[in-house]
MARLUMKOL-366145 format. One record per residue: residue number from 1; residue in three letters; x, y, z of N, C-alpha, C, O in turn. Coordinates in nm, 3 decimals. Each point is the difference from the previous one (the first is absolute). Layout:
N
REC num residu      nx      ny      nz     cax     cay     caz      cx      cy      cz      ox      oy      oz
REC NUM    ALA       X       Y       Z       X       Y       Z       X       Y       Z       X       Y       Z
...
% end
This chain:
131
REC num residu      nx      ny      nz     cax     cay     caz      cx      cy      cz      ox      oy      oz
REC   1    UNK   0.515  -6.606  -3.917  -0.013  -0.006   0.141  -0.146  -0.021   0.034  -0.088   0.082  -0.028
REC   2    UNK   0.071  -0.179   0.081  -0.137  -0.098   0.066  -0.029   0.124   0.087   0.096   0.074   0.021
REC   3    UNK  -0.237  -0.036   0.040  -0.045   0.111   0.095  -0.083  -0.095   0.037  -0.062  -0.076  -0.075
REC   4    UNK   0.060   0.081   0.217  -0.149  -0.102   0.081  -0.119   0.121   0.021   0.026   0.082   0.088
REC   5    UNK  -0.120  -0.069  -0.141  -0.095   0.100   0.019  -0.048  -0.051   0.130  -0.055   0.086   0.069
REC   6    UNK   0.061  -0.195  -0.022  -0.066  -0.032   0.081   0.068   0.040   0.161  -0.074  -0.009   0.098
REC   7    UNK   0.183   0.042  -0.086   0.051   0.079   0.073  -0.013   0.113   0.068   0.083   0.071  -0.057
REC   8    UNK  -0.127  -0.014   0.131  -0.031   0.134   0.034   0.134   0.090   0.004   0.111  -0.044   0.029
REC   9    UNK  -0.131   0.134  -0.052   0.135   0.082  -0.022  -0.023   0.130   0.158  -0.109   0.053   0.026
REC  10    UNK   0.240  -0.027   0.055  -0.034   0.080   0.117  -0.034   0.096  -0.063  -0.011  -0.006  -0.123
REC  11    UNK  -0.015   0.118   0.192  -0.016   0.154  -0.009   0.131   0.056   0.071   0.054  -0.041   0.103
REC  12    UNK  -0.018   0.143  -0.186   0.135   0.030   0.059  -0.037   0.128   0.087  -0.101   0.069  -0.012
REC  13    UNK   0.200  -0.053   0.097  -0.053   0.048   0.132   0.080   0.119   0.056   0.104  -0.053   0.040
REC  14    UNK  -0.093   0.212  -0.010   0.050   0.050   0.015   0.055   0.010   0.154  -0.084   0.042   0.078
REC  15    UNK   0.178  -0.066  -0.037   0.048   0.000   0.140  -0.051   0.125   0.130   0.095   0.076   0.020
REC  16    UNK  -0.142  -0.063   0.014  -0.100   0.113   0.096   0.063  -0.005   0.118  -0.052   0.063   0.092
REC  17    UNK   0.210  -0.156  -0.059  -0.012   0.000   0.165   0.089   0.125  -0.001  -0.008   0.040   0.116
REC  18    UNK   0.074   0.028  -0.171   0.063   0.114   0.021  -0.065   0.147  -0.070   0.068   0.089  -0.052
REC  19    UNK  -0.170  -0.092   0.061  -0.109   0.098  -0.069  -0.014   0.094   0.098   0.012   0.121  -0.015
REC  20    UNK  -0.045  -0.192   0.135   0.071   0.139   0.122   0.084   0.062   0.036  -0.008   0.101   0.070
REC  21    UNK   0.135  -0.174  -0.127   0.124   0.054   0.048   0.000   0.078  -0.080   0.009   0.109   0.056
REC  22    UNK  -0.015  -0.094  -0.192   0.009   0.075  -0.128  -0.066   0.107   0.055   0.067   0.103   0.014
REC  23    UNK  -0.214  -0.103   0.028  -0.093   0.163   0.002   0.082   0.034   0.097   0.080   0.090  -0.026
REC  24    UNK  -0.078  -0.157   0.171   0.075   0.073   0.077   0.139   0.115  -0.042   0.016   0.115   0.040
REC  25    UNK   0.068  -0.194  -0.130   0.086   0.082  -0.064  -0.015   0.085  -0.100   0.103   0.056  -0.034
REC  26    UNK  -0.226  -0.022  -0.038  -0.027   0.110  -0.062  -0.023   0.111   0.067   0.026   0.114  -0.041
REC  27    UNK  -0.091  -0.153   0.177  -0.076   0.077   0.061   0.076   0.071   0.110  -0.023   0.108   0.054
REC  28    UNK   0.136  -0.211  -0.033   0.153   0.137   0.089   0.042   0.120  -0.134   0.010   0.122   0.011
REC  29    UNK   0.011  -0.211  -0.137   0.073   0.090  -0.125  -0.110   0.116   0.010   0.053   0.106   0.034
REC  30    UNK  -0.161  -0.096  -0.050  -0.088   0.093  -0.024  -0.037   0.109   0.113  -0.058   0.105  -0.026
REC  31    UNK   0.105  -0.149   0.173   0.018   0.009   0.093   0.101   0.127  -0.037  -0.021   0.111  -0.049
REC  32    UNK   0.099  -0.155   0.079   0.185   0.038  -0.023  -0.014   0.120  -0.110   0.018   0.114   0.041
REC  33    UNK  -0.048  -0.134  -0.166   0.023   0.065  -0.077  -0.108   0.129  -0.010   0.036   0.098  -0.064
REC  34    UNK  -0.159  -0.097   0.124  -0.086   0.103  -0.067   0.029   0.144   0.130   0.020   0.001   0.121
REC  35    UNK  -0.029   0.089  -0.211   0.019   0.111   0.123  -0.151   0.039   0.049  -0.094  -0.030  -0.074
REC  36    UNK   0.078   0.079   0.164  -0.124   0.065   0.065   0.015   0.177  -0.047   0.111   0.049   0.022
REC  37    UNK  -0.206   0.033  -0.076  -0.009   0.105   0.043  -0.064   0.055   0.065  -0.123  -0.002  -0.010
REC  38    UNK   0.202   0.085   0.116  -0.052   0.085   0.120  -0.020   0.122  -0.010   0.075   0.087  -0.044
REC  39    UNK  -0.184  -0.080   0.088  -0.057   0.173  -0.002   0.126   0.073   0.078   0.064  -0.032   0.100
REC  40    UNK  -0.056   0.143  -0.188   0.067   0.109   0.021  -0.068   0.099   0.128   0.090   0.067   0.050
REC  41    UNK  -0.140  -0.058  -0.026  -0.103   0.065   0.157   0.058   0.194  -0.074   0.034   0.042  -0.111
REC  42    UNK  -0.048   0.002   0.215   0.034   0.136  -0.038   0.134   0.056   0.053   0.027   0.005   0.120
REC  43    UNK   0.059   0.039  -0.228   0.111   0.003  -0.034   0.031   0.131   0.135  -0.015   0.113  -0.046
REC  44    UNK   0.044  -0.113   0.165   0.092   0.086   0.098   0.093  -0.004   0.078  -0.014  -0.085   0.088
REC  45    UNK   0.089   0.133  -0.084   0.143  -0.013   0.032   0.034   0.054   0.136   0.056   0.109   0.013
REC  46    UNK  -0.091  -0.190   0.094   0.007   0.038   0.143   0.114   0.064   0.089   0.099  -0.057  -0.047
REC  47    UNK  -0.071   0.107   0.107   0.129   0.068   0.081   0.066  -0.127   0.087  -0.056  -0.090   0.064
REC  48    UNK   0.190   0.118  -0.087   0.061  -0.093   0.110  -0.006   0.015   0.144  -0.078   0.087   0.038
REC  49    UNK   0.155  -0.162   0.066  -0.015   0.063   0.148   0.059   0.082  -0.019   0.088   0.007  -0.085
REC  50    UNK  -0.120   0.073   0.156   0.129   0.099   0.065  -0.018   0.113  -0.060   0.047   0.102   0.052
REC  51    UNK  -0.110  -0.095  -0.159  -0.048   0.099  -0.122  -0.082   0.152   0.047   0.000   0.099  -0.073
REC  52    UNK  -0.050  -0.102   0.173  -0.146   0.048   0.035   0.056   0.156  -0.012   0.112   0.006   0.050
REC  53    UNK  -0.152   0.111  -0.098   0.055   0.146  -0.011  -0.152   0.067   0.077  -0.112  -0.052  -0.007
REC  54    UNK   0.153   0.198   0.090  -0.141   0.030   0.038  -0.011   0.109  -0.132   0.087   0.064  -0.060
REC  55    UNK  -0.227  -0.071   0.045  -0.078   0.058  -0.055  -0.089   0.095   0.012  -0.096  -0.046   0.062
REC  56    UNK   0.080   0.159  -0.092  -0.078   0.138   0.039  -0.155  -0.057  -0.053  -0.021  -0.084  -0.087
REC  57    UNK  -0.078   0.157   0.168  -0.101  -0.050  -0.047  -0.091   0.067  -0.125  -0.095  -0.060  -0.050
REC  58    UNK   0.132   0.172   0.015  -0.034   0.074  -0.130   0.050  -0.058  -0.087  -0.022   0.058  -0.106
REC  59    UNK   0.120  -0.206   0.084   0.044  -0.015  -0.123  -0.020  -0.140  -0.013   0.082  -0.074  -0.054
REC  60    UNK  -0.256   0.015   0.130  -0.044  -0.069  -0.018  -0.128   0.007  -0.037  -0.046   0.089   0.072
REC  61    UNK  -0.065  -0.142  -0.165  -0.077   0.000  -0.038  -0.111  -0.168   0.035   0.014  -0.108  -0.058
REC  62    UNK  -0.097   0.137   0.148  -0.094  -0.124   0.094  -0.071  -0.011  -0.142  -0.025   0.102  -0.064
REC  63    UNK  -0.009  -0.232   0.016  -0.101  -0.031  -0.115  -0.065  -0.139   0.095   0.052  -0.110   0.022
REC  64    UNK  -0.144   0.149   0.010  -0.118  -0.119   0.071  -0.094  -0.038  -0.091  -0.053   0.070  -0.086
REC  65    UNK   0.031  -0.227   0.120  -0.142  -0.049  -0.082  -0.073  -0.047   0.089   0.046  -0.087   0.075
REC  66    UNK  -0.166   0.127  -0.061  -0.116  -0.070   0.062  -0.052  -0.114  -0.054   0.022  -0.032  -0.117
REC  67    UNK  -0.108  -0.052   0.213  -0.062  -0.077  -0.042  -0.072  -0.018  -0.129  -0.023  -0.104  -0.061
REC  68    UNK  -0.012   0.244   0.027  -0.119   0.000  -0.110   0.128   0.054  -0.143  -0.028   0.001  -0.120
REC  69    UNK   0.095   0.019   0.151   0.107   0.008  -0.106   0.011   0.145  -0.007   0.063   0.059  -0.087
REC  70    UNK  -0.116  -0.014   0.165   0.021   0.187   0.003   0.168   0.021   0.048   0.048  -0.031   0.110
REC  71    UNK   0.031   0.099  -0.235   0.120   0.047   0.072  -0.029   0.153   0.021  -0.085   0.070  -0.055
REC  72    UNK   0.202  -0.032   0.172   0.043   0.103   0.056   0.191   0.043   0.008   0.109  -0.047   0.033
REC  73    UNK  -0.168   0.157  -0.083   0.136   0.060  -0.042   0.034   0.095   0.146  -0.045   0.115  -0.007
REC  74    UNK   0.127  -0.153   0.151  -0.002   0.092   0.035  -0.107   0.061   0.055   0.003   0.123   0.006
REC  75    UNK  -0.114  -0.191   0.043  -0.162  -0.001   0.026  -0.086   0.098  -0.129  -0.098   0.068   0.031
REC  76    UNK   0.133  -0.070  -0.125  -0.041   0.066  -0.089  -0.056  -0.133  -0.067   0.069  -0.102   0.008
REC  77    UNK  -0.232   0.098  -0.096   0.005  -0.114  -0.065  -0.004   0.015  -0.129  -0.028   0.102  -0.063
REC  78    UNK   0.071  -0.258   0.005   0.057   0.108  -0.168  -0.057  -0.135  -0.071   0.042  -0.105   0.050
REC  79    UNK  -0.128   0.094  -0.152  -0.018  -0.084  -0.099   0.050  -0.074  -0.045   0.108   0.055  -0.024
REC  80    UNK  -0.100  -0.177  -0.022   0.090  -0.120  -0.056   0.059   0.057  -0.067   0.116   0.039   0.007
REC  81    UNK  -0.228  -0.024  -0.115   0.054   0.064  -0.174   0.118   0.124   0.033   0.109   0.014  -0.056
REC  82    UNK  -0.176   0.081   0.179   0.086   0.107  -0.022   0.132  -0.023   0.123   0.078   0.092   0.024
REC  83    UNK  -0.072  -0.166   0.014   0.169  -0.059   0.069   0.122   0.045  -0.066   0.066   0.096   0.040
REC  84    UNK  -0.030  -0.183  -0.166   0.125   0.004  -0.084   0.042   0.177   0.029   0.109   0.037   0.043
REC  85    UNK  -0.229   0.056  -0.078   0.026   0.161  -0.043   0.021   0.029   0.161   0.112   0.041   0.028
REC  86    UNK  -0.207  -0.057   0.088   0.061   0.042   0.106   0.133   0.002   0.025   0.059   0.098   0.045
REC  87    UNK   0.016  -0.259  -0.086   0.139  -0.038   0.064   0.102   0.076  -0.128   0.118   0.022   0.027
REC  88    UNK  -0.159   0.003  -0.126   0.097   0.043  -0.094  -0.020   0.146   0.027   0.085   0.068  -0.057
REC  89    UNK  -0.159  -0.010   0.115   0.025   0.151   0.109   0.047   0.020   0.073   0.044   0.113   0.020
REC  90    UNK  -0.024  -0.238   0.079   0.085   0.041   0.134   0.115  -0.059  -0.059   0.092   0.036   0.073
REC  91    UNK  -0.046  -0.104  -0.160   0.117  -0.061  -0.058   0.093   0.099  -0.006   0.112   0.014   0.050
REC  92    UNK  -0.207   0.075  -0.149   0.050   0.129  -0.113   0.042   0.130   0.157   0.097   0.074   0.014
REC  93    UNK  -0.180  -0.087   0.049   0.069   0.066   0.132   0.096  -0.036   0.080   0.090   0.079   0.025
REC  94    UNK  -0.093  -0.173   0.017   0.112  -0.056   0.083   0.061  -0.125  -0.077  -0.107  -0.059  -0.014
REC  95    UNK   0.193  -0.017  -0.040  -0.009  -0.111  -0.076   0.075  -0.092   0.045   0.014  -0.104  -0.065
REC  96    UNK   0.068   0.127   0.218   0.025  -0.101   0.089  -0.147  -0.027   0.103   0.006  -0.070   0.101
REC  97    UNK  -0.111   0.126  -0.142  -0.071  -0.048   0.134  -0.070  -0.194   0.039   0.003  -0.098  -0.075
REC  98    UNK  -0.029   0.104   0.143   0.017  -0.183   0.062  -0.132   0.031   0.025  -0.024   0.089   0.081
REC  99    UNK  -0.095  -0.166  -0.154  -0.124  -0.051  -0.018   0.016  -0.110   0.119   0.076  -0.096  -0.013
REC 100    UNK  -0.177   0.124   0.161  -0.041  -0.070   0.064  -0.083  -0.121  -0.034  -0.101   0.066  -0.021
REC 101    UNK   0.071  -0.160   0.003  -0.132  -0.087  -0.056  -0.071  -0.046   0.123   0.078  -0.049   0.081
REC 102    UNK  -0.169   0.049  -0.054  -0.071  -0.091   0.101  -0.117   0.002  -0.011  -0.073   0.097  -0.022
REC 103    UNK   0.034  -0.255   0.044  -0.128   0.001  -0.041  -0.074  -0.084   0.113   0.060  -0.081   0.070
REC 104    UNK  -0.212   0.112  -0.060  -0.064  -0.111   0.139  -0.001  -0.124  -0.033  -0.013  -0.032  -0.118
REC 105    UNK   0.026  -0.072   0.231   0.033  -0.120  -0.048  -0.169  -0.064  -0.085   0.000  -0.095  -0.077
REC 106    UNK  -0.086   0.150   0.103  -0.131  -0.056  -0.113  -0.009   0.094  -0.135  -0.097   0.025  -0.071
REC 107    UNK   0.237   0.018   0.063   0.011   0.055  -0.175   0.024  -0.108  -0.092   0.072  -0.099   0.012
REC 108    UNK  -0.137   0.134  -0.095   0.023  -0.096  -0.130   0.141  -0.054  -0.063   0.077   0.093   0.026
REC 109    UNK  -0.016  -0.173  -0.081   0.135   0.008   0.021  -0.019   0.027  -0.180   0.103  -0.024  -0.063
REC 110    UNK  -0.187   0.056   0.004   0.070   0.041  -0.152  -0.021   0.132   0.033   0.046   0.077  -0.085
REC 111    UNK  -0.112  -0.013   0.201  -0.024   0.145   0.026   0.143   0.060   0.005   0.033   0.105  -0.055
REC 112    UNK   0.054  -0.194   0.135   0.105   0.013   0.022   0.112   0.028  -0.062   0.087   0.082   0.031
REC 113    UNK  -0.096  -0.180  -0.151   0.051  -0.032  -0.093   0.019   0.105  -0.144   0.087   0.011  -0.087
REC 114    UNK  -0.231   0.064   0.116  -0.011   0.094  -0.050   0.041   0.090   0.015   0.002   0.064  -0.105
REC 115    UNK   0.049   0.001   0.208   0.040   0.077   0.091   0.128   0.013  -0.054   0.023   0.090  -0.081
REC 116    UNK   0.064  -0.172   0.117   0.126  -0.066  -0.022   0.035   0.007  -0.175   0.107   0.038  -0.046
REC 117    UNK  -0.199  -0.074  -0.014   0.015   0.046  -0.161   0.001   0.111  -0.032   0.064   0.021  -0.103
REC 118    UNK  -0.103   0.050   0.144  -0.010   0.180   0.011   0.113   0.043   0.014   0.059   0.077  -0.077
REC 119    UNK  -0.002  -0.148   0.227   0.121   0.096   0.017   0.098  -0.011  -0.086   0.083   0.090  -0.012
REC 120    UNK  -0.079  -0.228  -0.075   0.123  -0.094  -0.088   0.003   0.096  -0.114   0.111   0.025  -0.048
REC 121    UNK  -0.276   0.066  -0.031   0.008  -0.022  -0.095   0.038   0.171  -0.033   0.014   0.051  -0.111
REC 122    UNK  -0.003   0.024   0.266   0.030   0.152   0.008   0.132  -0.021   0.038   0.060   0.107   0.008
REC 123    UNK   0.018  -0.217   0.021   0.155   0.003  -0.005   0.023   0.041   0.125   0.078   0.091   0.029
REC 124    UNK  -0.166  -0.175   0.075   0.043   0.069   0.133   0.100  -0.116   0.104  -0.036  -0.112   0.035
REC 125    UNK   0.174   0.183   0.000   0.093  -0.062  -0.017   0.003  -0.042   0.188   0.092  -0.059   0.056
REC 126    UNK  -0.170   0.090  -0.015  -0.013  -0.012   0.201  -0.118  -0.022   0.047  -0.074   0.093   0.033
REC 127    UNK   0.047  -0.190  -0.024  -0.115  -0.063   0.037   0.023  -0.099   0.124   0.078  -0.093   0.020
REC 128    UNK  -0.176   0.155   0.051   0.030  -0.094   0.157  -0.167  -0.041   0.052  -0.104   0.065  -0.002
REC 129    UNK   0.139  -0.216   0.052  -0.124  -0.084   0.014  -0.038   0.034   0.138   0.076  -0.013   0.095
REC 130    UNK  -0.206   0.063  -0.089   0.009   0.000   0.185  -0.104  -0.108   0.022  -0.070  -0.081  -0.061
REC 131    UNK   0.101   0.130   0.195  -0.135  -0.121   0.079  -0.070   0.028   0.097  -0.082  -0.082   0.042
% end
């Protein structure tokens, strides 16, 4: 078989006009298929309507945070570190009592947070958000 060198030979050529349609369709699949995870926020379990019971006020306990992250137990003020042992005292005394929380609105919100970890980690089962 004769070959003409003198011939130029094409370049073969990959087809590109549907190269968009293609990403486009990876990009619904990838779309579609990947899940998002969402922060879990802090795990509390709110009352329904209609729910509301009155409540005596000795068998509530006010825990305030100030601005500067100073809590108060009850206008008593009590140390970060030493929190957990306050609430696992009044626990050990009353162990239905309902921890007030409220804090000023220029409190820190991990102050808060902190707060809120305390009560989780003394097993305190009534916790109400004020405002």
């Amino acid at each position: 078989m004769l070959v003409d060198k003198n011939k130029k030979r094409e370049d073969a050529e990959v087809p590109q006009g549907s190269l968009a349609d293609i990403s486009f369709l990876i990009l619904i699949f990838f779309m579609v298929s990947t899940t998002i995870n969402m922060d879990k926020g802090i795990g509390l379990i709110l009352p329904g309507e209609g729910q509301e019971k009155e409540i005596y006020k000795e068998n509530i306990t006010n825990v305030m945070v100030d601005p500067r992250g100073n809590v108060l137990l009850d206008e008593k003020q009590v140390e970060m570190q030493n929190l957990s042992g306050e609430l696992r005292q009044i626990l050990s005394e009353k162990p239905d009592m309902i921890f007030s929380v409220k804090t000023h609105p220029k409190t820190k919100y991990q102050d808060y947070i902190d707060v809120l970890d305390k009560l989780k980690t003394v097993n305190a089962k009534n916790i109400s958000i004020a405002q």
